[in-house]
DODODREN-112292 format. One record per residue: y, x, z of N, C-alpha, C, O in turn; residue in three letters; chain; residue number from 1. Coordinates in steps of 0.2 Angstrom, whole numbers. Atoms other than C-alpha are relative to their C-alpha. Layout:
! DODODREN-112292
Y,X,Z,Y,X,Z,Y,X,Z,Y,X,Z,ALA,A,NUM .
...
//
This chain:
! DODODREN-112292
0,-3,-6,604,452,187,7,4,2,10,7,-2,UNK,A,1 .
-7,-3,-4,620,457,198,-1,8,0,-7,10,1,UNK,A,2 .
0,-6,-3,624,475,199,-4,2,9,-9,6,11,UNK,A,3 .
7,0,-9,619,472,220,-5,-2,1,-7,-4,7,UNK,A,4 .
8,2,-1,603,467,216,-5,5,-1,-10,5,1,UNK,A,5 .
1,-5,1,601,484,209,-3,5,5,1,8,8,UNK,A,6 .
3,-4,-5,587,495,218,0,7,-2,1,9,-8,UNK,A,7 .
-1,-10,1,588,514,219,-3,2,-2,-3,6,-7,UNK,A,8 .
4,-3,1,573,517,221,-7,-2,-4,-12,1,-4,UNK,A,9 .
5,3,1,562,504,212,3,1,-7,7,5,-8,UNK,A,10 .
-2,0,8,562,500,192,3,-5,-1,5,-6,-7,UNK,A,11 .
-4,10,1,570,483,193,8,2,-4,11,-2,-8,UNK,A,12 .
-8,-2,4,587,493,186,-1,4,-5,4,6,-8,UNK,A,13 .
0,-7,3,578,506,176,2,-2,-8,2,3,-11,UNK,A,14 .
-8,2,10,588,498,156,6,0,3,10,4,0,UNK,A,15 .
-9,0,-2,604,496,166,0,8,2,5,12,1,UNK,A,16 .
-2,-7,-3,601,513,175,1,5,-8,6,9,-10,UNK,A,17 .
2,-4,7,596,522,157,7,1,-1,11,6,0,UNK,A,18 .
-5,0,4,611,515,149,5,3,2,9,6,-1,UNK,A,19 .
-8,-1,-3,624,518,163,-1,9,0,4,12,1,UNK,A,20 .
0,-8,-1,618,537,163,-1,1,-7,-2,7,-7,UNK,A,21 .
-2,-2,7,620,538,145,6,-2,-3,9,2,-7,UNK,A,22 .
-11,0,-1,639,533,145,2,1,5,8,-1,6,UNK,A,23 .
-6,-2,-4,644,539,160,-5,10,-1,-6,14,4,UNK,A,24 .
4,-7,-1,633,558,156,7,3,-2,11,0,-6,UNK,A,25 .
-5,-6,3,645,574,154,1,-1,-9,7,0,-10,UNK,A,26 .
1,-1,8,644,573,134,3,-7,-2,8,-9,-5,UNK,A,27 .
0,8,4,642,554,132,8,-5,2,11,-10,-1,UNK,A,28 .
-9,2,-4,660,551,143,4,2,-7,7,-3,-10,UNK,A,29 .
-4,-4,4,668,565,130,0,-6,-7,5,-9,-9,UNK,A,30 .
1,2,8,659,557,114,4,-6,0,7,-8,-5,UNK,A,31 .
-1,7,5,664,539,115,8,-1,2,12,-5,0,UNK,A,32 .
-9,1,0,684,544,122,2,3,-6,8,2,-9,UNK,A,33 .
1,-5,6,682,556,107,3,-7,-5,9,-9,-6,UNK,A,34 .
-1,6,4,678,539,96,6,-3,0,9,-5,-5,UNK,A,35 .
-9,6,1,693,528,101,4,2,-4,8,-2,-7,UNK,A,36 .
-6,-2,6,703,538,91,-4,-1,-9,-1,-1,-15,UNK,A,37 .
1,0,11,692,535,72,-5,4,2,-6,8,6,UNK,A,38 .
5,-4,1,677,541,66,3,9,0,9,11,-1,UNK,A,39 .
-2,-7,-2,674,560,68,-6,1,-5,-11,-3,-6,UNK,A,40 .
5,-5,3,662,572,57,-2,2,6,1,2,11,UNK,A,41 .
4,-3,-7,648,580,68,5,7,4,7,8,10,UNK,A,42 .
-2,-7,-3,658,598,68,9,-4,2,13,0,4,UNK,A,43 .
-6,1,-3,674,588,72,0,-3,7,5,-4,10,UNK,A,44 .
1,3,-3,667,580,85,-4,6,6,-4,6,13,UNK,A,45 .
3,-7,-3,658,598,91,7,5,3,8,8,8,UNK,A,46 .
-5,-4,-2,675,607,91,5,-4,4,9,0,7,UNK,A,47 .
-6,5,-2,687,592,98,-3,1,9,1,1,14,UNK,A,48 .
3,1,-5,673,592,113,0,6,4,1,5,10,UNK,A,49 .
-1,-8,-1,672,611,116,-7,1,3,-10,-4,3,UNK,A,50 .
4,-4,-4,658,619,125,-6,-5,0,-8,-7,5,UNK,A,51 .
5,4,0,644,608,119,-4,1,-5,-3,0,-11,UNK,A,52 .
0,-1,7,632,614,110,-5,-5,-5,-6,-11,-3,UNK,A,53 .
-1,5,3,626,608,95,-7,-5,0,-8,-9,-4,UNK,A,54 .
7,4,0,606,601,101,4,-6,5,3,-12,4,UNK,A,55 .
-2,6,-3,616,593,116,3,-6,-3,2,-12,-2,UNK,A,56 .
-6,5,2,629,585,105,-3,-7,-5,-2,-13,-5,UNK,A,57 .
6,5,3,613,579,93,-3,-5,3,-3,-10,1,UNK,A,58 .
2,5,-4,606,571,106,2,-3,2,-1,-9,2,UNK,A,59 .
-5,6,0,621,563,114,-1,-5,-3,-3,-10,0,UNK,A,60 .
-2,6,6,626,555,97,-8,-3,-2,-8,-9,-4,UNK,A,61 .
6,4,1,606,549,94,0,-5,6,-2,-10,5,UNK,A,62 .
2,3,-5,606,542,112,5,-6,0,4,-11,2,UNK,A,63 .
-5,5,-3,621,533,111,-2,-6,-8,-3,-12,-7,UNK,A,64 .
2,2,4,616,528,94,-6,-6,-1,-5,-10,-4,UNK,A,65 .
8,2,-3,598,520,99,4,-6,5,2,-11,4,UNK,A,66 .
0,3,-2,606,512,112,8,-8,-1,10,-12,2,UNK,A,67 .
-4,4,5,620,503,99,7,1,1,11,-3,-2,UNK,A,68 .
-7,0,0,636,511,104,6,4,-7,12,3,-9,UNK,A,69 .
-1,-5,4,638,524,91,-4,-2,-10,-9,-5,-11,UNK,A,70 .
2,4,8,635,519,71,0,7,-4,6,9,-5,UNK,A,71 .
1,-6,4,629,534,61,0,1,-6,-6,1,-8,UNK,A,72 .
-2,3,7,636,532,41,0,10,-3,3,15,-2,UNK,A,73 .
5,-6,5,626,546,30,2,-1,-6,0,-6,-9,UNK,A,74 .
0,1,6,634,548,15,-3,2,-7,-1,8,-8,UNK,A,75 .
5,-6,3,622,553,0,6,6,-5,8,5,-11,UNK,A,76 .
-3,-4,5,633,567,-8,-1,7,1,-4,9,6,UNK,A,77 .
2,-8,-4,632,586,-6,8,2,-2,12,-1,-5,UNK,A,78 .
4,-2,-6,635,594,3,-1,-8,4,2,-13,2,UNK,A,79 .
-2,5,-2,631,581,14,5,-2,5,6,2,10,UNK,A,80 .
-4,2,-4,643,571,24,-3,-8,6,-5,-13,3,UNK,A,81 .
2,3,-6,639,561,42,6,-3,5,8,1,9,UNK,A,82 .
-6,4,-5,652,551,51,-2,-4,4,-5,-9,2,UNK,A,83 .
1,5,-4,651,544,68,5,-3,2,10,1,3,UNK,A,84 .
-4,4,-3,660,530,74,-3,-6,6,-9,-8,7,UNK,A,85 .
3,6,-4,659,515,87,0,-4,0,5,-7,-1,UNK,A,86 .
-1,8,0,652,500,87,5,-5,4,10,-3,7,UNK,A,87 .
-4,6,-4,658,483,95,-1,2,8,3,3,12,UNK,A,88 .
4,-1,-6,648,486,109,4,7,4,6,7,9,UNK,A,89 .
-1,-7,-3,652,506,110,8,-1,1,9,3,6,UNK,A,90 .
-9,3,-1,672,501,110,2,-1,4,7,1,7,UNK,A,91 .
-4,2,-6,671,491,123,-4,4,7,-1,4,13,UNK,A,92 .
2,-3,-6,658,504,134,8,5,0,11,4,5,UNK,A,93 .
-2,-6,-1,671,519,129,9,-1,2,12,4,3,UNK,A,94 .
-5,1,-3,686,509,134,0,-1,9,4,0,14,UNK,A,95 .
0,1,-8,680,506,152,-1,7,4,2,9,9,UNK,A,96 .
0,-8,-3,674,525,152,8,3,0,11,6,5,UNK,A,97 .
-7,-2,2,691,530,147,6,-3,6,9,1,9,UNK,A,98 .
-1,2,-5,698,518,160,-1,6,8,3,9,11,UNK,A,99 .
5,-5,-7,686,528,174,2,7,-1,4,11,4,UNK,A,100 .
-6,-7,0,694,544,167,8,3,0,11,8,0,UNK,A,101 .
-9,-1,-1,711,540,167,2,-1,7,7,1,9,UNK,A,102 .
0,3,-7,708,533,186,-1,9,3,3,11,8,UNK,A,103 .
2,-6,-2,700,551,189,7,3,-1,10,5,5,UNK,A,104 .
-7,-4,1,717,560,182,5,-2,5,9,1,8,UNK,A,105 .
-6,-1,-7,727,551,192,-1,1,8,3,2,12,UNK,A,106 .
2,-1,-7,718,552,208,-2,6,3,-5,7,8,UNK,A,107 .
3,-10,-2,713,572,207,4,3,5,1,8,8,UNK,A,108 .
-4,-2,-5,726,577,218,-4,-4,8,-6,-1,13,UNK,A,109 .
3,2,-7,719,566,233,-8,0,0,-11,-2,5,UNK,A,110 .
10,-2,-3,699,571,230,1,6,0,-4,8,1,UNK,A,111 .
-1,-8,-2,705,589,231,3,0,5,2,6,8,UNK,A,112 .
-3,0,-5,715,585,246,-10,-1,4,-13,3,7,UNK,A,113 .
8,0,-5,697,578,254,-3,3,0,-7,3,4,UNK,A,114 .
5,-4,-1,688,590,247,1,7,5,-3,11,8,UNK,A,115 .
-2,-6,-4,698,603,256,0,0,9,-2,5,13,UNK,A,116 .
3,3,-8,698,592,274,-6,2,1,-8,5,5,UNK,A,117 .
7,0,-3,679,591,272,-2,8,0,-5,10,5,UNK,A,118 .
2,-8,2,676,609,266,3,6,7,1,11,9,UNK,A,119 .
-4,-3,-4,688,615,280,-3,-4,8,-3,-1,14,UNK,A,120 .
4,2,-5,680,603,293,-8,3,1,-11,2,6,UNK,A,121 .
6,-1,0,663,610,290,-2,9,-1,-7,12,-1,UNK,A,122 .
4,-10,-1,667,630,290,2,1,6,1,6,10,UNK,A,123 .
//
């Protein structure tokens, strides 16, 4: 199924719509640009990300986990230790989100210019 086969308001997209809102959500953007650089421990991954707390970040990393981008390596020792990294799969979503965010930084000056037009056309 093509992207514009994709209905808004039916279920015909609702696997692709899940997935797409679970890498592109506020956290799941963060986690998997986070990743490109190497696995991370949960609290290195908590501090790097900032202002997330930590049931959000749980969930995040289970979502993205479930649906195969994130690989969660449990080591048995104590304390214990927990390292998340990217699969194949999650590599190549968080290079495309990473893309989408590099596209945004460079073009934040001209969506603030229109937000200022629209916002200034409408007081």
């Amino acid at each position: 199924m093509a992207v514009s086969d994709w209905r808004i308001d039916g279920e015909a997209m609702c696997p692709y719509r899940l997935v797409l809102e679970h890498v592109t959500s506020r956290w799941g953007v963060l986690v998997l640009i986070r990743l490109l650089e190497g696995p991370h421990r949960f609290s290195e991954l908590r501090r790097a990300i900032g202002r997330v707390s930590e049931k959000m970040l749980t969930q995040t990393l289970q979502t993205l986990e479930r649906d195969g981008l994130v690989h969660r390596d449990a080591k048995p020792v104590i304390p214990p230790r927990v390292d998340y990294s990217l699969t194949e799969l999650g590599r190549e979503a968080a290079e495309q989100v990473r893309a989408l965010a590099g596209w945004t930084e460079r073009r934040m000056a001209e969506v603030e210019r229109a937000r200022r037009a629209y916002d200034e056309a409408r007081a």
